[in-house]
C-alpha positions as CSV (number, residue, x, y, z in Angstrom):
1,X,-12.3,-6.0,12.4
2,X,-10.3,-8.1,14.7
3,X,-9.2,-10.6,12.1
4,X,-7.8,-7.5,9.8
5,X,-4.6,-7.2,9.2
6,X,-2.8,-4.0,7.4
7,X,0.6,-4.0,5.6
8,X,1.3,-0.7,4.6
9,X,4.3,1.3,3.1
10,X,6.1,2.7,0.2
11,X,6.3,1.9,-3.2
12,X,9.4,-1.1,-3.5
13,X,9.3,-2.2,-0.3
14,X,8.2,-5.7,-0.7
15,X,4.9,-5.6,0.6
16,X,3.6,-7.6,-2.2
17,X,5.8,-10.0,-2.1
18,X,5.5,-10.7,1.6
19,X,1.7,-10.9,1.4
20,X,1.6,-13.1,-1.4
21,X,3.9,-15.5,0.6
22,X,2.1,-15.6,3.7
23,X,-0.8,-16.2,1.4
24,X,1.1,-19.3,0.2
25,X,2.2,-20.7,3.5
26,X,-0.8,-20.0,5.6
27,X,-3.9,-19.7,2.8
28,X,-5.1,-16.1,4.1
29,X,-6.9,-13.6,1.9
30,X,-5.1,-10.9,0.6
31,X,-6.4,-7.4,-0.5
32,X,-4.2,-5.8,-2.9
33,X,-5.4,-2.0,-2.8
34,X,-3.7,-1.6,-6.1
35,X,-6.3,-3.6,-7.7
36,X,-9.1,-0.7,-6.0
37,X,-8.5,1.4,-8.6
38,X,-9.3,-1.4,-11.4
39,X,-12.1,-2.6,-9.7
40,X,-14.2,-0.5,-7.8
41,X,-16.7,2.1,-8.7
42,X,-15.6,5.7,-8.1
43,X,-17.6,8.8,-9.0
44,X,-16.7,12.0,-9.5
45,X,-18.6,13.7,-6.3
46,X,-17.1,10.9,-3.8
47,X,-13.5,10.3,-5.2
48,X,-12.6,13.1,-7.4
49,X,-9.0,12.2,-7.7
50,X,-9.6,9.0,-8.4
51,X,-12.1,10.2,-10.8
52,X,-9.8,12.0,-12.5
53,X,-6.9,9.8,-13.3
54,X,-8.9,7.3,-15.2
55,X,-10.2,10.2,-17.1
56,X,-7.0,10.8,-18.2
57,X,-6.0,9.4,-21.9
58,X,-2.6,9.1,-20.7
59,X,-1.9,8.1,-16.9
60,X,1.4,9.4,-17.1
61,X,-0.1,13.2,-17.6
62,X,-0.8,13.2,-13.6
63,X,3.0,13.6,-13.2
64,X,3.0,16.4,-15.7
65,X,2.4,19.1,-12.4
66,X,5.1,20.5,-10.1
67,X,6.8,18.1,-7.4
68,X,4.6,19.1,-4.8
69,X,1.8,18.8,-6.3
70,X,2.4,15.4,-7.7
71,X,2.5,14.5,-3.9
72,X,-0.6,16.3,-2.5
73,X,-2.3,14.6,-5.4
74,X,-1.1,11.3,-4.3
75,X,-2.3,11.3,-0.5
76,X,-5.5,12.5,-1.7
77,X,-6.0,9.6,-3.7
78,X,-4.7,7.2,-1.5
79,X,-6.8,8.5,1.4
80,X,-10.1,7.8,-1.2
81,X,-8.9,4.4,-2.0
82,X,-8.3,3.8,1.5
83,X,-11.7,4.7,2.0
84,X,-13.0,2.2,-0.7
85,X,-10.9,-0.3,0.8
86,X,-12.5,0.2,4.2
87,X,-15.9,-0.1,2.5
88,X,-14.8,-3.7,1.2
89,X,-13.5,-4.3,4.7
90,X,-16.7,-3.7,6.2
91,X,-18.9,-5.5,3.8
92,X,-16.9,-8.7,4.7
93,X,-17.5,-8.4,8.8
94,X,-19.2,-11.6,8.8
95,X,-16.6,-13.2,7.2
96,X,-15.1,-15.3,10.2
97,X,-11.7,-16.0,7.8
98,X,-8.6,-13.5,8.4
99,X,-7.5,-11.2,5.6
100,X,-4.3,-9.2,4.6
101,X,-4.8,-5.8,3.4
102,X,-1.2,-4.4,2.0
103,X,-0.7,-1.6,-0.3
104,X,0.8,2.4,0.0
105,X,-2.8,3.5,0.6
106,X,-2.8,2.2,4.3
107,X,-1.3,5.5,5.4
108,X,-0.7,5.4,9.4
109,X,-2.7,9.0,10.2
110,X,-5.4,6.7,8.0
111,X,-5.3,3.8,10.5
112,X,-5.2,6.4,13.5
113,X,-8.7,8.0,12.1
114,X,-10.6,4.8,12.7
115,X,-8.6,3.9,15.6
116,X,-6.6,0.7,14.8
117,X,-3.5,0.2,16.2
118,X,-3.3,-3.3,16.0
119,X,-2.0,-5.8,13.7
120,X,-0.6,-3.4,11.7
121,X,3.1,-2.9,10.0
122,X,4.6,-0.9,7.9
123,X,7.6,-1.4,5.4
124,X,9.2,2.0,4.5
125,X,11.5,2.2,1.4
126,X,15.3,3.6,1.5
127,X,16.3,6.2,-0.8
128,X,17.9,3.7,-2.7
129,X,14.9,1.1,-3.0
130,X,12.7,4.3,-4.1
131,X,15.1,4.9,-6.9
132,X,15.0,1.1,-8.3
133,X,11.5,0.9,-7.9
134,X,10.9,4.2,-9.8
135,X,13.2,3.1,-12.6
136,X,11.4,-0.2,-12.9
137,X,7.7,1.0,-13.3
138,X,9.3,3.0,-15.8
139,X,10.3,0.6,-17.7
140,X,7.5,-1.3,-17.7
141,X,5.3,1.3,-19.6
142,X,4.9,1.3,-23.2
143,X,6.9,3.7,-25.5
144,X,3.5,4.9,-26.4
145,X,3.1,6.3,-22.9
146,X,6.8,6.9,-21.9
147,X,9.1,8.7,-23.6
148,X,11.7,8.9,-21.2
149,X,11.0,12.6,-20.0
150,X,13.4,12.9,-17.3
151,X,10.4,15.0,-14.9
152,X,8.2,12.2,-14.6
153,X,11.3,10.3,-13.3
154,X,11.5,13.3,-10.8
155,X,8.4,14.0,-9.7
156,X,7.9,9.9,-8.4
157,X,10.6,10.4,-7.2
158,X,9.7,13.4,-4.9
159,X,6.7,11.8,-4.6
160,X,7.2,8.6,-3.4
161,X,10.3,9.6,-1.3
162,X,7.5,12.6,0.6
163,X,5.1,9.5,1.1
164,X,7.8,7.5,2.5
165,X,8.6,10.6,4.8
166,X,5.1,10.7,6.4
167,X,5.0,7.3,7.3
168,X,8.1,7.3,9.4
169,X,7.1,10.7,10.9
170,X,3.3,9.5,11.4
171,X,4.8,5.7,12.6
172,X,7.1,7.0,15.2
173,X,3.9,10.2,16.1
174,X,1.4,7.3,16.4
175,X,3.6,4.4,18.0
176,X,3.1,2.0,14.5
177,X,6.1,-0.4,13.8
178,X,7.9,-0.3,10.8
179,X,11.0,-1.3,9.0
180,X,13.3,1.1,6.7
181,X,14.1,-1.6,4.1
182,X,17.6,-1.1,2.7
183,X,17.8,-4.7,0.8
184,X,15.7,-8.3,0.6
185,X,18.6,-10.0,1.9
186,X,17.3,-10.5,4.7
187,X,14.0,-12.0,3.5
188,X,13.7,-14.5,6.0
189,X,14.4,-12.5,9.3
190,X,11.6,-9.8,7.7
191,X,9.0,-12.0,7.0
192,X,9.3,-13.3,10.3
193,X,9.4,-9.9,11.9
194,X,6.0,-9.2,10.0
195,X,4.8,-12.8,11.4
196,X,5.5,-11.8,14.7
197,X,3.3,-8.1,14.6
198,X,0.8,-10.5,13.1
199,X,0.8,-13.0,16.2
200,X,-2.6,-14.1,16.1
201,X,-2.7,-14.9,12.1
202,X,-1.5,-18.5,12.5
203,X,-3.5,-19.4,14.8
204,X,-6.7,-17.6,13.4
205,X,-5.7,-19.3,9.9
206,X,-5.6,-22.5,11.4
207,X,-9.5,-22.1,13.1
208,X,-10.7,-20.9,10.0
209,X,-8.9,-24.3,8.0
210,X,-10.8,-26.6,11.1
211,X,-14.2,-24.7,10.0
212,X,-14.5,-25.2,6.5
């Protein structure tokens, strides 16, 4: 998977947004993992906890548990749709064009199980991003499913804030680079810092341009 690239971190921290531009500058695939959970087929026996939040009438009742729990939840799921993204990795091998994989499921212990520990990044939200990007998922849900109970405010909080704890502790453990982002100011000088971990993407875009 030499022509693989991962982009993970927390929820907020722009890892979208930085993906979707390099796709607009350069032309490389993206994978959004987010979209795993739309797409892909899960069963009960090989991602139960994937399984079991689309069982669920209302999404929002997975937040309904204690803090903790809301967060041991999460990196179980993420480490099954990390899984199904590695599947779709793997099915592609042959594919000689370089890809983009970004989402909070690329955890770093995740990366260090299959042994990749390069082109990789990681954007890791401040407290303060967490907060904002809490408040605005929020309000994008329909009254119908949200009725502003302030513990589902809390728990992704908690959540979201633990996952953003591992990474650090798991990037600095494993030797990954990151970035605590504390605004989009700087957009420029961060995209280019994420360019520069990707070094080879460029040039690898470029070949695969020549081929076609």
């Amino acid at each position: 998977m030499n022509r693989v690239y991962f982009l993970g971190g927390s929820p907020g921290s722009g890892k979208t947004t930085f993906t979707d531009a390099i796709h607009r500058n350069l032309g490389v695939e993206v994978f959004h993992t987010d979209d795993i959970f739309l797409k892909s087929n899960v069963s009960k026996n090989k991602q139960p906890y994937m399984s079991e939040l689309r069982e669920l009438s209302n999404p929002l009742d997975i937040w309904k548990h204690s803090p903790q729990s809301c967060l041991d939840f999460w990196i179980k799921y993420y480490e099954e749709a990390f899984g199904l993204l590695m599947e779709n990795l793997h099915q592609r091998q042959e594919n000689p064009h370089p890809v983009i994989a970004e989402g909070v499921c690329i955890l770093p212990h995740f990366l260090e199980k299959i042994n990749y520990h390069s082109n990789s990044y990681f954007l890791i939200s401040c407290y303060k991003f967490l907060e904002e990007a809490v408040s605005q998922k929020l309000k994008q849900l329909p009254a119908s499913l949200y009725n502003n109970e302030s513990y589902i405010y809390e728990n992704m909080l908690y959540t979201f804030s633990g996952i953003s704890q591992i990474m650090i502790e798991d990037c600095k453990r494993i030797n990954f680079p990151y970035l605590i982002m504390q605004n989009l100011e700087d957009y420029s000088l961060i995209h280019q810092k994420i360019l520069n971990q990707f070094s080879h993407l460029e040039k690898e875009c470029d070949e695969s341009a020549m081929g076609q």
